[in-house]
N, C-alpha and C positions, 0 to 999 in steps of 0.2 A: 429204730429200724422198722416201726408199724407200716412204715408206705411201703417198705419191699414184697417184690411178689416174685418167687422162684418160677422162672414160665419153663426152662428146661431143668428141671433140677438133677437129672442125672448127668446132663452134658455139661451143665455148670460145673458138678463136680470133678469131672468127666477131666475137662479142658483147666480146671484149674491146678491139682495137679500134676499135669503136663506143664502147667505156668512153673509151676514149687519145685518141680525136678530138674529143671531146665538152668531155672536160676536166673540171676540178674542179667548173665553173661547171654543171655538169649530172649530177653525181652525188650521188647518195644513198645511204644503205646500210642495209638492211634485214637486223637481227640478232635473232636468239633468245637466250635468258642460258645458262640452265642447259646445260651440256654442249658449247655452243656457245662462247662466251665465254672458260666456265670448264671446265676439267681434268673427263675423266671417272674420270682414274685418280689416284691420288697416291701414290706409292711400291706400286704392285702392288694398292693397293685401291682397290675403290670410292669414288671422294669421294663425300658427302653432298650432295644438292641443299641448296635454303635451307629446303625444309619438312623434312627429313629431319633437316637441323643441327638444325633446333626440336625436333622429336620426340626424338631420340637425347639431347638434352641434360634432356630432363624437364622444360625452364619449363611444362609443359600438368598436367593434371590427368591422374591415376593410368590414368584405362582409354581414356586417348587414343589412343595407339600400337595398340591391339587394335582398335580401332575403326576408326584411317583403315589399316589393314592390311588388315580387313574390308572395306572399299572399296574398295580396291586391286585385291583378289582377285576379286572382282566384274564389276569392270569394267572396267580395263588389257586383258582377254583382245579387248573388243570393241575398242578402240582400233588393234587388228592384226590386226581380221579382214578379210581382201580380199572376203568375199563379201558386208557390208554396206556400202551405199550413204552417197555422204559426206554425205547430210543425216540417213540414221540414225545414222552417228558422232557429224556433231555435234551433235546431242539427247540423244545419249546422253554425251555427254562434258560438257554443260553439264548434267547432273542430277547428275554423279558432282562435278564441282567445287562445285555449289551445296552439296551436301549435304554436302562435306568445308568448306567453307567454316564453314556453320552449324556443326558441330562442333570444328571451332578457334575459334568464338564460346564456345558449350558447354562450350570447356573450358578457359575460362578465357585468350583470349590476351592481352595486355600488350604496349604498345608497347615498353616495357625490355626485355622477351623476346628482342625480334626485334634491339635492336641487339648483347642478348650473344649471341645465335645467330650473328650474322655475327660477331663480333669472335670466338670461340673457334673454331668447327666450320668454317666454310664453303672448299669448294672454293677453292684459286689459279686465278688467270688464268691460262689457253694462254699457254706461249713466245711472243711478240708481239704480245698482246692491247693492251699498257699504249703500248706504243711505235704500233701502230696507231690507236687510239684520240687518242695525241694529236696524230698528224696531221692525221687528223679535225678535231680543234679548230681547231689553227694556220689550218688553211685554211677554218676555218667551214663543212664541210660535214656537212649533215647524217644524222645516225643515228640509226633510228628502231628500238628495244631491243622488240621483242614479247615479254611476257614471261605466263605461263599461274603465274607462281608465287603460292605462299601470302602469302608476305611482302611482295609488292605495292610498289607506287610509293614509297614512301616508305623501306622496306628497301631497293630497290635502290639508290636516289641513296646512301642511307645509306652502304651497300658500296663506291660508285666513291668517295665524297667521299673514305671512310677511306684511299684507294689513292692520291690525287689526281687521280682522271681523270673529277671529275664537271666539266662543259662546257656551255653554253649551247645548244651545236647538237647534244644529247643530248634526244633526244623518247622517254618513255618511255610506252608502249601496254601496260601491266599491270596486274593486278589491286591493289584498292586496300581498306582498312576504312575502315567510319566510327567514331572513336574518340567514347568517354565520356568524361565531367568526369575521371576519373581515370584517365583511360587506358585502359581497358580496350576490347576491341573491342566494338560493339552490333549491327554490320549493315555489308553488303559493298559495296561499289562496284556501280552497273551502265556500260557491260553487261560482265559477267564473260567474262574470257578464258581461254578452252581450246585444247587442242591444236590444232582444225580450225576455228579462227576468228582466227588472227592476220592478219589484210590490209584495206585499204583502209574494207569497212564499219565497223570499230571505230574508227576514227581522228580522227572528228569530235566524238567522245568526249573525246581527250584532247589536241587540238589548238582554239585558238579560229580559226587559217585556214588551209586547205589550198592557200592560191595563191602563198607562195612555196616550197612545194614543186610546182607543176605545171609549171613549168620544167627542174626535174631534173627529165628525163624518163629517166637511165642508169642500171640498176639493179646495185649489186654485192650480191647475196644469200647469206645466211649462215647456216645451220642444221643439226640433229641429228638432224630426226626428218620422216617423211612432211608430215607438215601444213607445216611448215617451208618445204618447197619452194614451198606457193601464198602464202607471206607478199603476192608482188606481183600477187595479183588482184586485180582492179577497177582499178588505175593503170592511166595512161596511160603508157606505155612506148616508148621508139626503141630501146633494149637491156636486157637481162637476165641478168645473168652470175650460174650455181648454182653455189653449191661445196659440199658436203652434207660432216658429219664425221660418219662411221660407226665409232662408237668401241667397239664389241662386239655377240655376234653374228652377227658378219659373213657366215660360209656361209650364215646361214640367209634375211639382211636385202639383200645384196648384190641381188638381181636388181630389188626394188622398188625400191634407191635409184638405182638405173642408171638407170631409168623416167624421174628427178626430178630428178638435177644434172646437171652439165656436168662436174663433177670432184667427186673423194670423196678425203676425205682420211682413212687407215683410221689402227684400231688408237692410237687417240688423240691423234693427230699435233699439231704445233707448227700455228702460227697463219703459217708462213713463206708462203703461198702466198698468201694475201689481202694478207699486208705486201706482199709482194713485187708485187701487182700493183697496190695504193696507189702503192707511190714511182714505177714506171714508169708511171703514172699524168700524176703532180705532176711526173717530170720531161720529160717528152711534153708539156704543157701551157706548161711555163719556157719 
């Protein structure tokens, strides 16, 4: 636990418990995939997100990679600018997704694509992820995956199934295709999710009723990146517990993420602190 850094430590303890009195019967957990989930380093490198497995492996067509690198270049710089406002982010974040979306249509994507992109390239689960996860299960509580990635609701299930950790009380809030007679992609899911749009208004979306979740009202929240931290806006809440992973960066990211959790777990830290505060959770509730 050397990479963790308590940034609110009184509301951490504050808010957690509120988690431990509350119980299993009132929690929920609000998770992000990429970086969150999954490993941002793997032996010293970079893992691959799940668009980047695609890209790096060539299922796309020839001048794909140059292209959504072109977008990238473009428009990642506004995604970390503090002097724009977060309804110009997220406009600008949903023009850069639409438009990389349409060009993974353009270039060809294929549902077989996406399940060798995860079986060959994709990121491992953080140290604790698999064993977290299926307490979750065991106890039927649920966890709601916001996910902003290419390869959409259908790739994700895809990836926990292979792992064995896809669950019933697994709610996924991600981006999705509409597939052709042969598979091929034709058009996107609405409403498209971005970075500064993972919470509450998307969720009617991809849930047919939000009222057995409006009794979990305890939040244990789990993310990589600014937007991350407002996963639980618009919920109705009695607690809220952040724990942000700042997995590189750091000097430069460190004073915004202070802003946003309650704890940071740096430098691409193990998943031990969420496990850990799952089981004394379930066992506070026994």
């Amino acid at each position: 636990m050397e990479d963790l850094m308590f940034v609110r430590r009184d509301n951490f303890e504050r808010q957690k418990q509120r988690l431990f009195k509350g119980g299993a019967d009132r929690l929920k957990v609000l998770a992000d995939f990429d970086r969150t989930l999954t490993a941002n380093f793997i032996k010293g490198r970079k893992a691959p997100s799940l668009v980047a497995a695609l890209r790096d492996g060539h299922y796309l067509s020839p001048d794909y990679a140059a292209k959504a690198q072109a977008l990238y270049d473009y428009y990642q710089p506004f995604e970390d600018d503090a002097s724009l406002s977060p309804e110009s982010k997220s406009s600008l974040m949903l023009e850069w997704w639409r438009l990389h979306f349409e060009l993974l249509i353009t270039s060809g994507l294929r549902q077989e694509d996406i399940a060798a992109a995860i079986d060959n390239q994709l990121a491992n689960l953080r140290a604790g992820v698999s064993e977290f996860l299926s307490l979750l299960s065991l106890r039927g509580i649920p966890v709601i995956i916001f996910s902003a990635s290419g390869l959409g609701r259908s790739g994700l299930k895809y990836f926990l199934t292979r792992r064995g950790l896809w669950s019933d009380n697994i709610i996924l809030a991600a981006n999705d295709f509409i597939w052709g007679e042969k598979g091929t992609a034709v058009g996107i899911c609405e409403p498209i999710i971005h970075s500064f749009n993972k919470n509450q208004s998307v969720l009617p979306s991809f849930i047919n009723s939000l009222d057995n979740l409006k009794s979990r009202d305890n939040i244990l929240l789990l993310g990589d990146s600014l937007g991350d931290a407002a996963m639980a806006d618009g919920m109705s809440a009695a607690a809220v517990l952040k724990i942000g992973f700042l997995n590189d960066k750091i000097s430069e990211n460190i004073s915004a993420y202070r802003q946003c959790y309650d704890a940071l777990i740096l430098n691409d830290g193990d998943f031990s602190l969420p496990l850990e505060i799952l089981r004394n959770l379930l066992a506070y509730a026994d």
